[in-house]
N, C-alpha and C positions, 0 to 999 in steps of 0.2 A: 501931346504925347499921352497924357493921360485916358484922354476918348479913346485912345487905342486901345490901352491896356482895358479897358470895360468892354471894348467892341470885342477884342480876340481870346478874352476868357469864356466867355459863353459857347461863341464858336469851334473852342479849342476843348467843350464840355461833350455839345453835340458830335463832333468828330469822333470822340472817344466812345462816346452811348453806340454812336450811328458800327463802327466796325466792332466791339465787343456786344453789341446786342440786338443790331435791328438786320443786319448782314446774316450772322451766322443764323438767325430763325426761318431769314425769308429762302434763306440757300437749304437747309430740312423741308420747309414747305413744298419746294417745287422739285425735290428728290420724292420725297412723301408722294406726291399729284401724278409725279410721273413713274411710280411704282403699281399706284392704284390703274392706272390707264392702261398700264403692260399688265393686266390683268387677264387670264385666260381660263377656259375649260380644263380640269385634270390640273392648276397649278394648285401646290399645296402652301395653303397660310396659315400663320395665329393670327388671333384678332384681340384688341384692345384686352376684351374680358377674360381671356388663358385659352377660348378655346381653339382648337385645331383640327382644322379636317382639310379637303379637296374640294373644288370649287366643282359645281355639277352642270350649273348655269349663269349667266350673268344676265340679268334682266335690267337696264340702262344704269341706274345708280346704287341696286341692288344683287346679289348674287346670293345662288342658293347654295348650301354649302352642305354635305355630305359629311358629316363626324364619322360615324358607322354604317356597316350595310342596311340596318334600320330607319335611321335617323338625319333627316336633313332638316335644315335651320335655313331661311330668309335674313338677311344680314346688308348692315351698308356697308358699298365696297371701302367708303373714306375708312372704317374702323378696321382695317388690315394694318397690323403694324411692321408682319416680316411675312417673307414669301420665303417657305424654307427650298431645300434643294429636292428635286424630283425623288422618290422613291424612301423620302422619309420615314412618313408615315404608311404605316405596312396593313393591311387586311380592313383598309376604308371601300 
């Protein structure tokens, strides 16, 4: 009885790690993966660092990104943190 109680503590550890912490990361991850993938021409993101503009192209793992009428930045798609809603950002 005792081997039990050794056997199903551990188990009864990882169960608990496994759904408050290895669950809810890998469920962000692949919301994250598949945010980055619906990624388009004209959508408008922030990225990691604050900034925000309109995506002008996407070149496979990179995208070029439009702040102002000036100003476009080369950037990785993974550092897109939010896609905001179309007509946000105004006079990019």
């Amino acid at each position: 009885m005792e081997q039990l109680g050794q056997f199903l503590l551990p188990v009864a550890f990882f169960a608990i790690f496994y759904f408050l912490v290895i669950r809810p990361q890998s469920k962000r991850t692949k919301e994250h993966r598949a945010m980055v993938n619906a990624l388009t021409v004209g959508s408008e993101v922030i990225f990691a660092g604050g900034l925000m503009g309109r995506i002008k192209k996407i070149e496979g793992d990179y995208a070029v990104v439009s702040l102002n009428n000036n100003t476009d930045i080369k950037v990785q798609r993974a550092s897109v943190i939010s896609v905001l809603p179309a007509g946000t950002i105004e006079g990019v």
